[in-house]
C-alpha positions in Angstrom: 205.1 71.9 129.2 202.8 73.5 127.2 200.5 76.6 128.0 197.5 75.0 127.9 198.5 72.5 130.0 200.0 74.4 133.0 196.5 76.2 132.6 194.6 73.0 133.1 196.5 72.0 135.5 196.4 75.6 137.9 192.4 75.0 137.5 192.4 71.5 139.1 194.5 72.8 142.0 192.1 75.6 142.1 189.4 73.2 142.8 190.7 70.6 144.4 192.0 73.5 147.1 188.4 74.7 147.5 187.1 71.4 147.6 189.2 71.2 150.3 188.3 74.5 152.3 184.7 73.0 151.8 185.4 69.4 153.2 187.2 71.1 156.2 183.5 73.3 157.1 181.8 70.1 157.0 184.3 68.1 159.6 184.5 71.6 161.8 180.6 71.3 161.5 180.5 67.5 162.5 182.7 68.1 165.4 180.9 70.5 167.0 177.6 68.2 166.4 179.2 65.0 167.9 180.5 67.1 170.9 176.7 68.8 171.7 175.2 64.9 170.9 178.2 63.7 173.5 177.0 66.4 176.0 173.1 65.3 175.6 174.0 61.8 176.1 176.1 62.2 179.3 173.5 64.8 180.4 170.9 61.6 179.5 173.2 58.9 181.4 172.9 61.2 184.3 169.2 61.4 184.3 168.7 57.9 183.9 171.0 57.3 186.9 169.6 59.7 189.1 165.8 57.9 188.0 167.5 54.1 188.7 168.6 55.5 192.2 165.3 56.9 193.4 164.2 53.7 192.2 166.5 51.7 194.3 164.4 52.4 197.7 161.4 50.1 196.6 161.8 46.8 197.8 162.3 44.2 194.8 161.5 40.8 196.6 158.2 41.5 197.9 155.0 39.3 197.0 152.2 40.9 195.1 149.2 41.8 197.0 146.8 38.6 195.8 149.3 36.7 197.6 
């Protein structure tokens, strides 16, 4: 294998590996987005549920008032 070629070849690694390092921030950085968007929407789904709860006191079957 020739010089030149080895060298060509130790460059690609070079970037592939810090392609890599960068493609592995971006997930890290995903993750931690999807879990705080996974804690607002449970934190939503409560709040909703504690709103359709109240809600469930009012009588549903009753007439309007022109009636």
């Amino acid at each position: 294998m020739s010089e030149e070629r080895l060298v060509d070849i130790e460059v690609k690694l070079a970037h592939q590996e810090q392609l890599l390092i960068d493609l592995d921030k971006v997930v890290t950085q995903q993750q931690s987005r999807i879990m705080q968007l996974e804690a607002l929407c449970n934190r939503l789904i409560e709040r909703v549920r504690s709103f359709a709860g109240g809600a469930s006191d009012a009588p549903h079957d009753d007439k309007p008032p022109h009636y």
